[in-house]
C-alpha positions as YAML, in Angstrom:
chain: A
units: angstrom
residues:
- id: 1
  name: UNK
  ca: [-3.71, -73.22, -66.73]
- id: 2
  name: UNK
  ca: [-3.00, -75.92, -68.90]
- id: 3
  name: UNK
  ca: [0.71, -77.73, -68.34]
- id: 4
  name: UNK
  ca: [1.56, -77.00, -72.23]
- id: 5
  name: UNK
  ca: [0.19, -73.84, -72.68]
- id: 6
  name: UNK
  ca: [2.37, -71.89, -70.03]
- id: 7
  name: UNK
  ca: [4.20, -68.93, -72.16]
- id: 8
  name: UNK
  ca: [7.01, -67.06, -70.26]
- id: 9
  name: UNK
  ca: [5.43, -64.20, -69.61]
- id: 10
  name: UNK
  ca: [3.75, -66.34, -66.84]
- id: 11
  name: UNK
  ca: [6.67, -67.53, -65.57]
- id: 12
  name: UNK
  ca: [8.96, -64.40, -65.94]
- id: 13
  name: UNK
  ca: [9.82, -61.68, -63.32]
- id: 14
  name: UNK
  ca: [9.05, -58.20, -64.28]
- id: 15
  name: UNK
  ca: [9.59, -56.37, -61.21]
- id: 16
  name: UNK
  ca: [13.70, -55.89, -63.16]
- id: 17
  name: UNK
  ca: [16.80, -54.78, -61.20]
- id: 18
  name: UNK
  ca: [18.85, -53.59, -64.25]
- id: 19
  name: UNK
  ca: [22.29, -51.64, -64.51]
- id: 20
  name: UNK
  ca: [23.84, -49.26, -67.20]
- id: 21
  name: UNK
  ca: [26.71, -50.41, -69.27]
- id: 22
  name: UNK
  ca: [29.14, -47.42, -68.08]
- id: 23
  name: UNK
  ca: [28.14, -48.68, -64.02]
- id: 24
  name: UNK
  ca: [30.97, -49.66, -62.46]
- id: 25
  name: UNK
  ca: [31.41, -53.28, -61.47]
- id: 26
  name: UNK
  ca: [30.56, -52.88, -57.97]
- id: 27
  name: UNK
  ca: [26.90, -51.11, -58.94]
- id: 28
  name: UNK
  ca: [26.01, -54.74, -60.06]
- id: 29
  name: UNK
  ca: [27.85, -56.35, -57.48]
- id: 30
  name: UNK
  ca: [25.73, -54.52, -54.31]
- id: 31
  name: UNK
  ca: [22.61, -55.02, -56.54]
- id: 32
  name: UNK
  ca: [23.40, -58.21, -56.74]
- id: 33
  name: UNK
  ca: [24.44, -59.13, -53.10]
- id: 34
  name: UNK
  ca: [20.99, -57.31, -51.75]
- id: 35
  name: UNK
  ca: [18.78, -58.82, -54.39]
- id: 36
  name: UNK
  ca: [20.53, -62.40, -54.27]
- id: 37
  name: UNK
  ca: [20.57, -62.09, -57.96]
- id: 38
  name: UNK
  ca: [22.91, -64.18, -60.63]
- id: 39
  name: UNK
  ca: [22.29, -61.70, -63.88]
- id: 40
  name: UNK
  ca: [21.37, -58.13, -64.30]
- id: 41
  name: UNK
  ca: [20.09, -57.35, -67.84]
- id: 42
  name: UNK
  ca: [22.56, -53.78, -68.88]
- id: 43
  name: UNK
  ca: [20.27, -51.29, -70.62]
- id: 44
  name: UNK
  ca: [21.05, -47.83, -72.24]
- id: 45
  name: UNK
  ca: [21.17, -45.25, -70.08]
- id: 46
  name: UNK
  ca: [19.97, -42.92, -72.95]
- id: 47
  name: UNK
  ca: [16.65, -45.57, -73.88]
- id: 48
  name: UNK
  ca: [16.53, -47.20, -70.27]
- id: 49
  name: UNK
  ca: [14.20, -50.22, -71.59]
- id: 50
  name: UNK
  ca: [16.81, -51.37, -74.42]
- id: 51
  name: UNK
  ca: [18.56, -54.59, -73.57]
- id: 52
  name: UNK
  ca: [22.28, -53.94, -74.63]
- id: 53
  name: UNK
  ca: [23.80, -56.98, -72.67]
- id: 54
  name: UNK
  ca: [23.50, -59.04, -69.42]
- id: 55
  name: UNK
  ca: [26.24, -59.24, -66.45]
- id: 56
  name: UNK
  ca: [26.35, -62.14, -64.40]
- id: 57
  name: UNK
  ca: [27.52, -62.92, -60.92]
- id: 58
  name: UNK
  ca: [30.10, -65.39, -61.95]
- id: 59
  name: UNK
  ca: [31.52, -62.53, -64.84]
- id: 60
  name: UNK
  ca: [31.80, -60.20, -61.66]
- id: 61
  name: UNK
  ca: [34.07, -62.52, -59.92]
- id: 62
  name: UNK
  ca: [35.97, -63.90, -63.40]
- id: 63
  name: UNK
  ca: [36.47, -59.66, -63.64]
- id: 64
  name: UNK
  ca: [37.90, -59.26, -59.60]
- id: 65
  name: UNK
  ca: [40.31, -62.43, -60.10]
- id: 66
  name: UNK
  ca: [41.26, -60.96, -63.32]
- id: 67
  name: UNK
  ca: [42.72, -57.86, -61.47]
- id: 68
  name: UNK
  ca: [44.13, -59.40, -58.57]
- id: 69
  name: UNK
  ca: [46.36, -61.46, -61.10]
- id: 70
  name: UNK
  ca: [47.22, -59.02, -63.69]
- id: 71
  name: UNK
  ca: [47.20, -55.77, -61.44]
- id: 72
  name: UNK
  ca: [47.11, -56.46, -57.77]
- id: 73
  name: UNK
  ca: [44.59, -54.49, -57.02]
- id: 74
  name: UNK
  ca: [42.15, -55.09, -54.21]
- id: 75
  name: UNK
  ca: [38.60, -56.45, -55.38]
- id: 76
  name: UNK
  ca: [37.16, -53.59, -54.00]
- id: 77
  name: UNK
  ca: [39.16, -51.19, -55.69]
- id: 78
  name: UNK
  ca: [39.02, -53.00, -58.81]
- id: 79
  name: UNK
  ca: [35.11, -53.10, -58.82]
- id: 80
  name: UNK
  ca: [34.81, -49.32, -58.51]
- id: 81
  name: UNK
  ca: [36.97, -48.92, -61.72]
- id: 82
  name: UNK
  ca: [35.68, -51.31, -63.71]
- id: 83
  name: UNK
  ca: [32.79, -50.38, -66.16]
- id: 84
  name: UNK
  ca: [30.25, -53.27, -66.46]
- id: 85
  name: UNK
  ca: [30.32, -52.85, -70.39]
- id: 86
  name: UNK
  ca: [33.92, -53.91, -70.13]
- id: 87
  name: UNK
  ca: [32.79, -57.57, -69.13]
- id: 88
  name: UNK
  ca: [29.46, -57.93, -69.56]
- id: 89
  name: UNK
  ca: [28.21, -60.45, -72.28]
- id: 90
  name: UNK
  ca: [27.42, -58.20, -75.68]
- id: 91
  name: UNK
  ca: [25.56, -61.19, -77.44]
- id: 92
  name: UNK
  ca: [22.42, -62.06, -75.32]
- id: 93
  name: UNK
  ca: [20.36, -65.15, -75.77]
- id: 94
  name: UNK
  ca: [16.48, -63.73, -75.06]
- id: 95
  name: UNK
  ca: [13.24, -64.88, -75.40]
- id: 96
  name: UNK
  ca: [9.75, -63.16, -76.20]
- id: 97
  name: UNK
  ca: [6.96, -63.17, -73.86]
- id: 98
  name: UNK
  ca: [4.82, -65.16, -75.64]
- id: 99
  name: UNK
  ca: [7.42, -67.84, -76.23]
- id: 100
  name: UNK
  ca: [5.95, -71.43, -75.23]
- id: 101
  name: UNK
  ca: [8.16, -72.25, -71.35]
- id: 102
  name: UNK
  ca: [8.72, -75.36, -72.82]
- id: 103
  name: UNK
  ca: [10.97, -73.66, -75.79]
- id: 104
  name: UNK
  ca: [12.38, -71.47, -73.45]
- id: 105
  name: UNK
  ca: [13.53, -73.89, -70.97]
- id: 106
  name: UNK
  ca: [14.93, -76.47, -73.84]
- id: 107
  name: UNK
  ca: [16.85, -72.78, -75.00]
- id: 108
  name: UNK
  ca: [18.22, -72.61, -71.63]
- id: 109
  name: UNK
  ca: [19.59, -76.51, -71.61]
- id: 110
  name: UNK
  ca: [20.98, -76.39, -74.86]
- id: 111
  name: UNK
  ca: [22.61, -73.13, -74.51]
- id: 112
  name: UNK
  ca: [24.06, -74.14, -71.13]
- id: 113
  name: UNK
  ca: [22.50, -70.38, -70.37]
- id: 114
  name: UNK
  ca: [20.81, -69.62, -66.44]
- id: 115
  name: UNK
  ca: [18.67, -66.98, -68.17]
- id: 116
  name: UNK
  ca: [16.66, -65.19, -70.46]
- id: 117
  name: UNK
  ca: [15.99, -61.51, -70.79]
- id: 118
  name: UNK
  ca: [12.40, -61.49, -71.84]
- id: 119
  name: UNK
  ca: [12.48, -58.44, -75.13]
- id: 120
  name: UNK
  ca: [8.65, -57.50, -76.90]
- id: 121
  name: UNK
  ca: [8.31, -57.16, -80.40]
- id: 122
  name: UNK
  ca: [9.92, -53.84, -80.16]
- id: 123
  name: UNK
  ca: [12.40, -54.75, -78.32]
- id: 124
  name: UNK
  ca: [11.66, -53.43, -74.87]
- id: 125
  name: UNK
  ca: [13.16, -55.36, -71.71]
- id: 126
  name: UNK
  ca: [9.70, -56.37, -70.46]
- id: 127
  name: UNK
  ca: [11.29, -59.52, -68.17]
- id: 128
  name: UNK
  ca: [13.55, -62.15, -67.23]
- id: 129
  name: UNK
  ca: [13.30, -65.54, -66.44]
- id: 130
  name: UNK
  ca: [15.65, -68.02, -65.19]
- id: 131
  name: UNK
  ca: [16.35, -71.39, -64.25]
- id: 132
  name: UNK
  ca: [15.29, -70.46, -60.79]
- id: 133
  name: UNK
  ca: [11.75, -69.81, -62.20]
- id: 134
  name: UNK
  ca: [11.84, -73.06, -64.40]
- id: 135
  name: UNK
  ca: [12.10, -75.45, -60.59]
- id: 136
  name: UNK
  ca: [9.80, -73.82, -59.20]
- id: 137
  name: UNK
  ca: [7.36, -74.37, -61.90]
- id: 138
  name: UNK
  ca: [9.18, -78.50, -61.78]
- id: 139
  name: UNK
  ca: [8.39, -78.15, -57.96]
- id: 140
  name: UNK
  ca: [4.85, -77.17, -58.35]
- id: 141
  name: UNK
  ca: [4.21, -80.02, -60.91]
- id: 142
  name: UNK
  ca: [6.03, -82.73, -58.63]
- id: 143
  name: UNK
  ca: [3.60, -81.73, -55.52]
- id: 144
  name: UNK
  ca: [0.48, -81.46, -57.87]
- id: 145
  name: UNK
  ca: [1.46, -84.99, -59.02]
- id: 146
  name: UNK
  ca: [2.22, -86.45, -55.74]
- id: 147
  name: UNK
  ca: [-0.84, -84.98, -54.50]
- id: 148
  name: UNK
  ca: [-2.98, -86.88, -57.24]
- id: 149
  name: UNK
  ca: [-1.62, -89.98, -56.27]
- id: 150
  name: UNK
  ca: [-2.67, -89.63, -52.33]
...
């Protein structure tokens, strides 16, 4: 496929772990420990496929030092009481799947952002891609171009 004509829905994963807004903290954190994931898009648990907000890893552990400070509670404890709406981000940054990657990925840099829910015209969580997904497209062109030059 032509270099400038990749769209993220080729680079996007669509095989989603996602989480409900009224999930306790720790829901996201085990999902995110087994799937050695940074950010769970947070859909409605009445429409399932509606993006209402994205938690990352680094919000989960903002949230547990929170408590420790404030309440001295445990980080266990505090993650089973703790609804993921409570400190998930409201206002996501997404990106459509037939977005040009190059407009994604210049999104991500200038937002200072690790990901993108990928939303259809509708609306419908249909993805995500992240910076993780941007390298290994850099690592695929950096061996393609060191292998033209052998």
């Amino acid at each position: 496929m032509d270099r400038e004509m990749r769209r993220v829905e080729d680079l996007m994963t669509t095989a989603l772990v996602t989480v409900f807004e009224d999930d306790a903290l720790d829901v996201a954190n085990i999902e995110m420990e087994i799937g050695k994931l940074r950010h769970l898009p947070v859909v409605s648990r009445e429409h399932p496929a509606q993006l209402v907000g994205l938690v990352t890893h680094r919000d989960v552990l903002r949230a547990a030092g929170r408590a420790f400070v404030e309440r001295g509670a445990s980080r266990e404890r505090m993650l089973k009481q703790v609804p993921i709406g409570e400190v998930m981000r409201h206002r996501v940054e997404t990106a459509r799947p037939e977005e040009t990657a190059v407009e994604a990925a210049r999104r991500l840099l200038a937002r200072k952002i690790g990901c993108l829910p990928v939303v259809d015209e509708e609306g419908t969580l249909v993805g995500i891609v992240t910076e993780a997904d941007f390298v290994r497209v850099a690592a695929d062109l950096l061996e393609e171009s060191a292998d033209e030059t052998d």
